[in-house]
C-alpha positions as CSV (number, residue, x, y, z in Angstrom):
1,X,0.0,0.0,0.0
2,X,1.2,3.5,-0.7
3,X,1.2,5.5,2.2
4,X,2.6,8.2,1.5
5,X,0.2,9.0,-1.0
6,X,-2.8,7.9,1.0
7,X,-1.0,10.8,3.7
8,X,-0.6,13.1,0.7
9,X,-4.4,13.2,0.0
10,X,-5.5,13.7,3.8
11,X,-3.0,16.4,3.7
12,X,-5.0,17.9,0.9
13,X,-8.1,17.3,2.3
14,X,-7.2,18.7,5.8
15,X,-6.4,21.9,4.0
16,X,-9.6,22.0,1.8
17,X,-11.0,21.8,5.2
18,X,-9.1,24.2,6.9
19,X,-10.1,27.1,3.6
20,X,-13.7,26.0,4.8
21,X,-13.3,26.9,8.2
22,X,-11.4,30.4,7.0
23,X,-14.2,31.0,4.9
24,X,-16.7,30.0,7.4
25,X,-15.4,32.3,10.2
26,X,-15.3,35.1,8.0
27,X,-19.1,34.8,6.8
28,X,-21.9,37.3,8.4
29,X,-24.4,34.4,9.2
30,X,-22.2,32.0,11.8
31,X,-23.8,30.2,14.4
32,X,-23.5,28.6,17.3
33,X,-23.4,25.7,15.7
34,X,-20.7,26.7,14.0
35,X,-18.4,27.6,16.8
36,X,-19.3,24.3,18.4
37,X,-18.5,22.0,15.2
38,X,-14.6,24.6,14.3
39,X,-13.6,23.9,18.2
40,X,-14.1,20.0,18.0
41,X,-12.3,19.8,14.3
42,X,-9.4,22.3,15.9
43,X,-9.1,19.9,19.3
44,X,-9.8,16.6,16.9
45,X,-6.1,16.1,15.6
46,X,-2.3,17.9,15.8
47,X,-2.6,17.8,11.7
48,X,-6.0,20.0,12.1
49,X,-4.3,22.3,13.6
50,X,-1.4,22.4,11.8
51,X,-3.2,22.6,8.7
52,X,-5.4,25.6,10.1
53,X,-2.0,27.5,11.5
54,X,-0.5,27.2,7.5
55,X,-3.9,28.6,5.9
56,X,-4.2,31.8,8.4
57,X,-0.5,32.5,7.8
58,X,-1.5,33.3,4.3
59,X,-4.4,35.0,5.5
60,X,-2.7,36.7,7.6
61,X,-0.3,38.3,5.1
62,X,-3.7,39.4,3.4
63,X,-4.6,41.8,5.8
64,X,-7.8,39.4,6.1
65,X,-7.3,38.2,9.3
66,X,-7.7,41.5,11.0
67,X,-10.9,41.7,10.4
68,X,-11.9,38.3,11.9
69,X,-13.1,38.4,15.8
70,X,-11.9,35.3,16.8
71,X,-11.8,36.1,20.7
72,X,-15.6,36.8,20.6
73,X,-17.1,34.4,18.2
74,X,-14.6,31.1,19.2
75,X,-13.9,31.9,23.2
76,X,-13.8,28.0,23.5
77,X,-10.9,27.7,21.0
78,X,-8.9,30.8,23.3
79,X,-5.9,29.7,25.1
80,X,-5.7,30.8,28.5
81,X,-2.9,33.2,29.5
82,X,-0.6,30.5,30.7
83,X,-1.1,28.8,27.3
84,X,-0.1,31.5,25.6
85,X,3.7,30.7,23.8
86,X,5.8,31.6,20.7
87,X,6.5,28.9,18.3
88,X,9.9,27.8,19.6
89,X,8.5,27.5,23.1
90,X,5.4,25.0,22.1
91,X,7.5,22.8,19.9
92,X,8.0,20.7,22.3
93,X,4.7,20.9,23.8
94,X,1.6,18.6,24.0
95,X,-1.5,18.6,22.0
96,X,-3.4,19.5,25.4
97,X,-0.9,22.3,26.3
98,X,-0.7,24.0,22.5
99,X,-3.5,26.3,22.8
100,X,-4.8,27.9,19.5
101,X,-3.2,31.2,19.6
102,X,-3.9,33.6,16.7
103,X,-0.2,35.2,17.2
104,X,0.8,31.9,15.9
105,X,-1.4,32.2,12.7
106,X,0.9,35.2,11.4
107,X,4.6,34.5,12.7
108,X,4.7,30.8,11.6
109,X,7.6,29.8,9.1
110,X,5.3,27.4,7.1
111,X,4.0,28.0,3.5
112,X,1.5,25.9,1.7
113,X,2.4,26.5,-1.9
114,X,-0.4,24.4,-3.0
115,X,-3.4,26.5,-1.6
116,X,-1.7,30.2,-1.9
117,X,-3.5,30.8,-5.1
118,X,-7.1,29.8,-4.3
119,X,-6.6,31.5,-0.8
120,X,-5.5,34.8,-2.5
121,X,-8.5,34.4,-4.6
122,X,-11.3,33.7,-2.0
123,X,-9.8,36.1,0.2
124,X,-10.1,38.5,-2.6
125,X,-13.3,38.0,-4.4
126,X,-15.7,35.9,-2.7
127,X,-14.8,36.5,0.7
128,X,-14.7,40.3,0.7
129,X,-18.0,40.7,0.1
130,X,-17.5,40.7,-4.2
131,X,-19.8,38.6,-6.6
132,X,-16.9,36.4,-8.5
133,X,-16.2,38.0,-12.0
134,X,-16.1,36.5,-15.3
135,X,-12.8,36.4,-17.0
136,X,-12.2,35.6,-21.0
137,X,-8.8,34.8,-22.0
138,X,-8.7,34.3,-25.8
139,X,-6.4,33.8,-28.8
140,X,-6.0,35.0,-32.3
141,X,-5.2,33.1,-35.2
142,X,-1.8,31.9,-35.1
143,X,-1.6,32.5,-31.4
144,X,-0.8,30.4,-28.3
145,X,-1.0,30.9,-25.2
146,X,-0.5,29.7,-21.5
147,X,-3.7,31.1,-18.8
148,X,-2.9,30.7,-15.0
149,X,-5.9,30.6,-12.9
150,X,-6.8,31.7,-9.5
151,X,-7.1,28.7,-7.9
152,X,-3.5,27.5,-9.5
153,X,-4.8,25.5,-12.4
154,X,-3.6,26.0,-15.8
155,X,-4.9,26.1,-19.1
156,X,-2.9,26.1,-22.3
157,X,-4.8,27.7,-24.9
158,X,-4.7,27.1,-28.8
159,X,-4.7,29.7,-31.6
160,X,-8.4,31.3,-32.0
161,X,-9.7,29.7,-29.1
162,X,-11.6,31.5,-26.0
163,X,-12.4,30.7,-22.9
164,X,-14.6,31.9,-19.9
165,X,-13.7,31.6,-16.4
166,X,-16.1,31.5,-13.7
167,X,-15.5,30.8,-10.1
168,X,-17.7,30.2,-7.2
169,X,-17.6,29.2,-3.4
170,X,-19.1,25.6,-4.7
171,X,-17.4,25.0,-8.0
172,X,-14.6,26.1,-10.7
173,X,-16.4,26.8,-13.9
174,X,-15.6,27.3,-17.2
175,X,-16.3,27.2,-20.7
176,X,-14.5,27.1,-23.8
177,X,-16.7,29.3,-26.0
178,X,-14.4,28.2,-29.0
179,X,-11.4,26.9,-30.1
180,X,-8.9,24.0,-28.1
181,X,-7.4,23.7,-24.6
182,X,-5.3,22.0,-22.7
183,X,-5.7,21.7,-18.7
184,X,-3.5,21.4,-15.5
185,X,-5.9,21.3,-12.9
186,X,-4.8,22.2,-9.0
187,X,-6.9,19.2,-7.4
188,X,-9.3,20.5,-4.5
189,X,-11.7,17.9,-3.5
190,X,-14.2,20.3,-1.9
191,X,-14.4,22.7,-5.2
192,X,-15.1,20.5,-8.5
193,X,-13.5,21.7,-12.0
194,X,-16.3,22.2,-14.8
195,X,-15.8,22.9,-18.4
196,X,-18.9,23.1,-20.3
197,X,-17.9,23.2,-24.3
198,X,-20.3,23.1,-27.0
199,X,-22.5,19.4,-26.6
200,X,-19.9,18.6,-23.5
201,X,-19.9,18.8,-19.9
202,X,-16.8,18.0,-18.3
203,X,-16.5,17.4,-14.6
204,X,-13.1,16.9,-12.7
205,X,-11.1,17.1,-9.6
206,X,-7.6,17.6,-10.4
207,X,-6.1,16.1,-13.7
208,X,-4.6,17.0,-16.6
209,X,-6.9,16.6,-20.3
210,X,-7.3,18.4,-23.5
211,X,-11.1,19.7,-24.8
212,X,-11.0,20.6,-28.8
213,X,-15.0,22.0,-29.3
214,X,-15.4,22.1,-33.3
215,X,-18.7,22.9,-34.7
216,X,-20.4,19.8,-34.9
217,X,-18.8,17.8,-31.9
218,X,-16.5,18.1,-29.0
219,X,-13.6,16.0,-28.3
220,X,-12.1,15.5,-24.8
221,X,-8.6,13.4,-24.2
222,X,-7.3,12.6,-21.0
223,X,-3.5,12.6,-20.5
224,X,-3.9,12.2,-16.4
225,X,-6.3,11.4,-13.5
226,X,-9.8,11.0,-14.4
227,X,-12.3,12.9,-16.2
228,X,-15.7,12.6,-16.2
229,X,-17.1,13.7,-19.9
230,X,-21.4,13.8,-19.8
231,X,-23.8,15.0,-22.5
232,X,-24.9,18.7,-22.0
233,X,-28.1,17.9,-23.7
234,X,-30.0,14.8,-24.7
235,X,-33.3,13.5,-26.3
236,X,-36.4,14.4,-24.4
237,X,-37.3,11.7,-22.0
238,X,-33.5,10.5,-21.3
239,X,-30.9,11.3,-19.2
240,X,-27.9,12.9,-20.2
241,X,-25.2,9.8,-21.0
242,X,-22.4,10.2,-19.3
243,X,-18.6,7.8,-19.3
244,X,-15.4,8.4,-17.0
245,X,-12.2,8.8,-18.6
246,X,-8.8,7.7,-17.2
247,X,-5.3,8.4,-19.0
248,X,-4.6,7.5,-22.6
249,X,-8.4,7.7,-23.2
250,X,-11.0,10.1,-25.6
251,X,-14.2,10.6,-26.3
252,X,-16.3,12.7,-28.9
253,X,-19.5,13.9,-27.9
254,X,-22.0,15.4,-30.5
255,X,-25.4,16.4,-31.4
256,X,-25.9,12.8,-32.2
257,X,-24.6,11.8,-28.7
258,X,-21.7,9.9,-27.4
259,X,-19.0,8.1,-29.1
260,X,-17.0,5.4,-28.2
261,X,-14.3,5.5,-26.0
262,X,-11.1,5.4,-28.0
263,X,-7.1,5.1,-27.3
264,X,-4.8,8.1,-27.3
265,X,-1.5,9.6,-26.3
266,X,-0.1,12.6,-24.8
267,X,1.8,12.6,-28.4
268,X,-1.5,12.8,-30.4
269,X,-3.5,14.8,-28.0
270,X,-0.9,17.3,-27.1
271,X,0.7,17.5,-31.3
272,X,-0.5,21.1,-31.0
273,X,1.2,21.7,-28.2
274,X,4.7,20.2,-30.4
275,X,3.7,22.7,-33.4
276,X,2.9,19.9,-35.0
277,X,-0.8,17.5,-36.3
278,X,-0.5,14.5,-36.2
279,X,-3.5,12.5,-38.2
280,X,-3.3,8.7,-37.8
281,X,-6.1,7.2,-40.4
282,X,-8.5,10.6,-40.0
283,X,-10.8,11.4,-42.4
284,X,-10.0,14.5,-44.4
285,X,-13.0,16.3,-43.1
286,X,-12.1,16.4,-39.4
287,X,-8.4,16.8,-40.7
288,X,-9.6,20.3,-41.9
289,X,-11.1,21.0,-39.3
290,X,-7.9,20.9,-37.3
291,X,-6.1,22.8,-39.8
292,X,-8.2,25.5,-40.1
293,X,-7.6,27.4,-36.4
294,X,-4.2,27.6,-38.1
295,X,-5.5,29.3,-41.6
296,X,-6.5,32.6,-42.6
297,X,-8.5,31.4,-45.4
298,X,-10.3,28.1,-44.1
299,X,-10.6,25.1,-46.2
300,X,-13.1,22.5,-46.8
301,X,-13.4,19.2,-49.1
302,X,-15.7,18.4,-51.3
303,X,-18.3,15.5,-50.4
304,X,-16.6,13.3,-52.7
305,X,-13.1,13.3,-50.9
306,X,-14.6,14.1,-47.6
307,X,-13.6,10.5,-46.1
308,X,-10.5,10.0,-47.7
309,X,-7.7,9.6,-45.2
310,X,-5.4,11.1,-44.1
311,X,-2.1,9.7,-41.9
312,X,1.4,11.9,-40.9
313,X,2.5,14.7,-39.2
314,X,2.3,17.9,-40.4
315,X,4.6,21.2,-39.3
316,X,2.1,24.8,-38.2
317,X,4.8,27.3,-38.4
318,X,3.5,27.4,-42.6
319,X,-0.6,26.2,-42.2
320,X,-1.1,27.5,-45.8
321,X,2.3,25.0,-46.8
322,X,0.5,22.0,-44.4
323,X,-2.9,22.3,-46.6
324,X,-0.7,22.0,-50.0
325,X,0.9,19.0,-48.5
326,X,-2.0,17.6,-47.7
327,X,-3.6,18.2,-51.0
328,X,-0.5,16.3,-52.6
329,X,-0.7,13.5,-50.0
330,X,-4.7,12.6,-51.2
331,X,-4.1,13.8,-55.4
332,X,-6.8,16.5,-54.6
333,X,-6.8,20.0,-56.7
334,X,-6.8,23.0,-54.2
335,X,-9.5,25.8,-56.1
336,X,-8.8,29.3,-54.1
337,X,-10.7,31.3,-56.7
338,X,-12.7,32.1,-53.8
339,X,-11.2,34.5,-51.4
340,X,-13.1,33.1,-48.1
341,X,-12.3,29.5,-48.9
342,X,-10.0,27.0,-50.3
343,X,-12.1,23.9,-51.6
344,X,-10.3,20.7,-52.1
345,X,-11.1,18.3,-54.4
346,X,-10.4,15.3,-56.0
347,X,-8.1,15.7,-59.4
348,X,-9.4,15.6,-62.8
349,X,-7.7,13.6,-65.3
């Protein structure tokens, strides 16, 4: 059994729990019950406490703190005047002599890299009083770009993509109103990660997966962890389908509903992330598809050659060079007498 990561996700958990409590204290509506239920979980363990202590030192250097009257609302958590010690003095203390002192909060050495984002952020927003704000990152064709998020997640955005970012005390939402992206989610049990994109709902904790939305479906891959991809619509009378995801697998969802789970790597999900598509037996149509976040002018086939297919790997520093080269792979004739598209089809003897 592996304990250290069973220890590693109480750890996490403890400090989801501790953000709670922070959150909790600071709200206008605390009851008695309250007070009752944060002075058991504070006396319950050592690692409660310790987790608390590393959460209101980041508090603390927020200015947030100040603001919280902990002598009045938690006198059973005070430490009496004998209990009263600086860190070096309780080290060597016992759990019954360490009383919780809120000096201890702000002159600890401890900092808990992992929750200093989503701290800064409730603390901020939600937490002072401020309805959370919707935030658009987007792209332009040709343009990349790498989005860190308030709660520490990161999302790796593709050209002429956008997304909208939504956060809440209850959940992490977003939505990727076009385009591709890639995300590194900061796992936090007690706050789920939602994308919503196009005919896809995707639901996670803390992973890592890729979400292209084209017009007529959206695809999700998973390179980490486990996602769980759901239907954001269905036929009247049935419940959304829904499947779970673990690494190495992908799913297409579409008006039509959901596809079959399929294979994948972090080489063919992530190829856009290389500069590079890589097509392995893909029907021109959805190869096109791909290609044309890259163009200027986009391109489409003609029903004919639609479903020929196409395998290799194609460069994006040149898109306009990739669609030629694609054209010569499949013997199609590229017809750009229009100026808003390029219409490929099959050569003429």
């Amino acid at each position: 059994m592996n304990t250290s990561g069973v220890q590693e996700v109480q750890n996490e958990e403890r400090l989801d729990q501790a953000c709670a409590w922070i959150a909790r204290l600071r709200s206008d509506d605390v009851s008695r019950s309250d007070r009752r239920d944060f002075a058991l979980w504070m006396q319950a363990s050592d690692e409660n406490r310790e987790a608390f202590d590393s959460m209101a030192e980041l508090w603390g250097d927020l200015g947030a703190l100040q603001h919280l009257p902990i002598d009045t609302l938690f006198p059973e958590s005070r430490p009496s005047p004998s209990a009263r010690q600086n860190r070096s003095d309780t080290k060597g203390s016992t759990p019954e002599s360490r009383g919780w002192d809120f000096s201890r909060w702000l002159l600890g050495s401890g900092v808990v890299a992992a929750c200093l984002v989503v701290t800064l952020w409730i603390g901020n927003q939600w937490l002072g009083g401020e309805a959370a704000k919707q935030q658009l990152y987007a792209t332009s064709v040709g343009e990349t770009r790498t989005v860190t998020l308030a709660d520490g997640s990161k999302v790796h955005l593709n050209t002429n993509s956008e997304l909208a970012v939504s956060f809440s005390r209850e959940e992490r939402h977003t939505e990727l109103l076009r385009g591709e992206a890639f995300f590194e989610v900061a796992r936090q049990t007690a706050r789920p990660f939602t994308v919503a994109a196009g005919k896809a709902n995707i639901r996670v904790l803390g992973t890592e997966f890729n979400v292209e939305r084209n017009p007529d479906n959206t695809k999700v891959s998973v390179t980490g962890g486990t996602v769980a991809v759901s239907e954001a619509s269905s036929a009247p009378g049935l419940p959304p389908e829904s499947v779970k995801l673990v690494k190495n697998q992908k799913v297409s969802v579409s008006g039509s509903g959901m596809g079959d789970i399929d294979k994948t790597s972090p080489e063919q999900a992530l190829d856009w992330t290389r500069g590079v598509l890589v097509f392995e037996d893909t029907p021109l149509a959805e190869a096109l598809e791909e290609l044309n976040r890259y163009l200027q002018v986009p391109a489409q086939a003609t029903p004919s050659v639609s479903d020929r297919r196409l395998s290799g790997t194609f460069e994006l520093s040149d898109p306009d060079s990739t669609l030629k080269a694609i054209a010569a792979a499949l013997d199609l004739t590229a017809d750009s007498s229009d100026p808003n598209l390029t219409l490929l089809s099959a050569e003429t003897n």
